[in-house]
C-alpha positions as CSV (number, residue, x, y, z in Angstrom):
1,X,90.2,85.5,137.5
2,X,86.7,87.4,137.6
3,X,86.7,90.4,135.4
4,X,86.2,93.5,135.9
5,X,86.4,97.2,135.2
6,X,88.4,99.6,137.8
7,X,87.2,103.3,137.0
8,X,87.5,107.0,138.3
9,X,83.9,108.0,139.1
10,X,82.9,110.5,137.4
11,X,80.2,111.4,139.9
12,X,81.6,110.8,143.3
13,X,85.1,111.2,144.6
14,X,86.9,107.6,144.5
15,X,87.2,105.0,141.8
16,X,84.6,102.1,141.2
17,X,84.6,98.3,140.3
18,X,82.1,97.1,138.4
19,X,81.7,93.5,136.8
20,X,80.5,93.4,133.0
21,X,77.1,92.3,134.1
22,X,75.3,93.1,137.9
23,X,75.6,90.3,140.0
24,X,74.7,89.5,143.1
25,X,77.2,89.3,146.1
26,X,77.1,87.2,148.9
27,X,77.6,90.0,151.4
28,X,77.9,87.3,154.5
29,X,81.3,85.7,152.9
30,X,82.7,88.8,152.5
31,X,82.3,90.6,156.0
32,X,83.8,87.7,157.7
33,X,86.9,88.3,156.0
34,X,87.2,91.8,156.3
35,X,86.9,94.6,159.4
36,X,82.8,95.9,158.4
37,X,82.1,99.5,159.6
38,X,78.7,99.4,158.6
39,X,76.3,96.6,157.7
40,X,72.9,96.9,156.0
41,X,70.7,94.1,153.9
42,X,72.0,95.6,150.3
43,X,75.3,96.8,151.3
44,X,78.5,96.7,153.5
45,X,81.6,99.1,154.3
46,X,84.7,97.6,154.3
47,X,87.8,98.6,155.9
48,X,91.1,97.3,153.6
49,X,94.4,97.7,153.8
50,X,93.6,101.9,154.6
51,X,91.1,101.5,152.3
52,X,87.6,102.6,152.9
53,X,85.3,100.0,150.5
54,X,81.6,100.3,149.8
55,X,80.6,96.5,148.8
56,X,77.1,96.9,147.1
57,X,74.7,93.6,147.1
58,X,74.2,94.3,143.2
59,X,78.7,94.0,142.7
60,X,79.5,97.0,142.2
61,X,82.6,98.6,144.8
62,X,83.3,102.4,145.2
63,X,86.4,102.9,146.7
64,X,86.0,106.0,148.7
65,X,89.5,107.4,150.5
66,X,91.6,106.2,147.5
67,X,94.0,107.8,145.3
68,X,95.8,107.3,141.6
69,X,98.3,105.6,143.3
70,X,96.3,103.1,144.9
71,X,94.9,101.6,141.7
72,X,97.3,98.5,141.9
73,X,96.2,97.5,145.7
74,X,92.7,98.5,144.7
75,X,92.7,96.0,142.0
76,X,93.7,93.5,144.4
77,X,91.3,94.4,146.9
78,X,88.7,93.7,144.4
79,X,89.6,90.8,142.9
80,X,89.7,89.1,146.6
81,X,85.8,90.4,147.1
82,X,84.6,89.4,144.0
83,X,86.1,85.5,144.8
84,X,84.5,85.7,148.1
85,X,81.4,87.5,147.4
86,X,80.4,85.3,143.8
87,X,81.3,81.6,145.7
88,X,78.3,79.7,145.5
């Protein structure tokens, strides 16, 4: 298991994943797997489970439409694109 740290943001709306250290994410592995609602060269947004997902190139996630309750699936989410996007 990677770890990581699952957070309310303190300046945005939504909770955030972050891995102890920035690393990079292999965006490409991770948008075949998932439904992408927008695609740029540092970042993609991810459609989950209801979940709206901001996958940043550097590792961190925000989780934007997400609530208290979600923290369990959102922890799940996460864990999935951090296997996908840190395969070498």
């Amino acid at each position: 298991m990677i770890p990581f740290t699952l957070e309310k943001c303190k300046t945005r709306a939504g909770y955030s994943a972050k891995l102890p250290s920035p690393r990079k994410l292999n965006l490409s592995c991770i948008k075949k797997e998932f439904e992408v609602l927008l695609e740029t060269p540092i970042l993609l947004v991810v459609k989950v489970e209801g979940l709206e997902i901001v996958v940043h190139g550097f590792g961190e996630l925000l989780f934007k439409n997400s609530k208290e309750e979600d923290l369990e699936k959102m922890r799940k989410v996460a864990e999935k694109i951090y296997d996908l996007g840190l395969k070498n």
